[in-house]
C-alpha positions, -999 to +999 in steps of 0.1 A: -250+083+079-252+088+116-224+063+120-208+079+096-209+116+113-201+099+149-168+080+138-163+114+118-166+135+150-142+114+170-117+111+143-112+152+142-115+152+179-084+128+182-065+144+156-069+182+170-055+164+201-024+164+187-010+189+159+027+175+157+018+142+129+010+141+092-025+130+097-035+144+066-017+114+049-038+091+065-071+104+051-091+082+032-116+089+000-147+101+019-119+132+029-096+135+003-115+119-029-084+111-052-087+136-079-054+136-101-049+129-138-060+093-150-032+064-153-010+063-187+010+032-192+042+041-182+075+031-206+100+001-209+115+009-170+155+017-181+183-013-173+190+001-142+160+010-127+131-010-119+093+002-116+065-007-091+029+006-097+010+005-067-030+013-067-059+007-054-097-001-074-127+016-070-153+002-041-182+018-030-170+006+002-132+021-001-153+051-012-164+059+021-136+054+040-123+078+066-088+064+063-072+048+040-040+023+046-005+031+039+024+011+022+058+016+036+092+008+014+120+001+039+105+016+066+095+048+050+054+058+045+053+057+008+018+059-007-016+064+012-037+041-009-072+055-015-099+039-037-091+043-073-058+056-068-024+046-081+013+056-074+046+052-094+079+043-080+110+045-098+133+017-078+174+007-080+177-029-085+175-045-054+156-063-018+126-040-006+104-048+021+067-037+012+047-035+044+013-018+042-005-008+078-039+003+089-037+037+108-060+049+137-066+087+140-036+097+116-011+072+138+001+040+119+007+028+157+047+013+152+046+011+189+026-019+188+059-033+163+077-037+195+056-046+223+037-081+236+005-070+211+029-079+179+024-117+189-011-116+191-038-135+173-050-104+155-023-074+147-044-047+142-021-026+127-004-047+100-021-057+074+001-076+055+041-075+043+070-086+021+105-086+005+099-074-037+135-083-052+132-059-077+152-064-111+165-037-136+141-034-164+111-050-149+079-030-141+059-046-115+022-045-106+008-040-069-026-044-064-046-035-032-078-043-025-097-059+012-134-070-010-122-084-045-098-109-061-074-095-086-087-103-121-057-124-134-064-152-163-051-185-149-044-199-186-021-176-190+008-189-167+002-164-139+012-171-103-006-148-081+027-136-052+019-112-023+000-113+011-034-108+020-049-080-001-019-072-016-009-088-050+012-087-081-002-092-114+006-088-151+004-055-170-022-075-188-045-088-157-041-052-141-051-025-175-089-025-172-087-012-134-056+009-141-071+027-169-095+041-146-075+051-115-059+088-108-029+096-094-020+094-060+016+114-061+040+127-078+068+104-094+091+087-061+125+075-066+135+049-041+167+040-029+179+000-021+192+000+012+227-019+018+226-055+019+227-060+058+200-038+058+180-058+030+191-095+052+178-080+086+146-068+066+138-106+052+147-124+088+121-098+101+095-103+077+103-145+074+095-143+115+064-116+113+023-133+109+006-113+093-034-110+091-062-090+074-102-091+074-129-076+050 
């Protein structure tokens, strides 16, 4: 608990530092306990949209965090993913790069993107990325989680695609957890971005390490 209240302390004192960010998006359960209306399966996603559902199961551990990481979709903050949260994207069909990064004191830190600390051993900030090709029709499953394996049945044909501690799995593998989650946000509708944008996005990610620790 002391811990706790130190790491609390310095936390607020580096975010009253500096008024001008969002920080409140980077707040994890401890400060913002997720508190919307439980998960409902959502419908057959129409022909010419695709949907990705992107949450987060409950851990005593992701409980207690101060912040929580964010996904990005195309460069864009998305979703802060708290402990038993979810979120809801309604998607055009198309290339999407999923990137989800660990903030410090309300600041995802893109600076480090761009400098000699992206080619480290340990990126600190990134915890892990890729390209979803989303399809019209298809509702797709985005698990988060730094302690547990996602609880897929291997019998039944599953191949588990992602990076790190994020995942896809079935509607089927990902109910019992989803049931149990509450909202994150609102409904998003996301755009696909123009297919040089979607190329330079997959040479980027294809040439980017990422890495990730419990």
């Amino acid at each position: 608990m002391i811990r706790k209240f130190v790491v609390f302390s310095l936390l607020l004192a580096g975010l009253s530092g500096c008024t001008s960010m969002d920080y409140d998006r980077s707040f994890g359960a401890f400060l913002k306990p997720v508190d919307g209306p439980k998960f409902k399966p959502v419908p057959q996603s129409p022909e010419n949209r695709s949907y990705l559902i992107v949450y987060r199961p409950y851990s005593e551990w992701a409980e207690e965090e101060l912040e929580a990481p964010s996904v990005y979709i195309n460069g864009e903050a998305a979703v802060n993913v708290r402990s038993n949260g979810y979120a809801l994207f309604s998607m055009e069909p198309g290339q999407y790069q999923v990137v989800v990064k660990r903030p410090a004191f309300g600041q995802d830190l893109f600076f480090m993107e761009d400098t000699f600390l992206e080619n480290q051993p340990v990126n600190f900030n990134r915890i892990g990325g890729f390209v979803l090709d989303a399809k019209g029709g298809e509702t797709y499953y985005l698990r988060y989680s730094e302690l547990t394996s996602p609880p897929y049945d291997p019998n039944a044909g599953e191949s588990l695609l992602g990076d790190g501690p994020m995942q896809f799995i079935s509607w089927k593998s990902a109910k019992n957890e989803l049931m149990q989650s509450r909202r994150l946000q609102p409904l998003k509708l996301v755009s696909a971005p123009d297919i040089d944008v979607a190329q330079e996005q997959l040479d980027k990610t294809a040439e980017t390490s990422s890495w990730w620790w419990f």
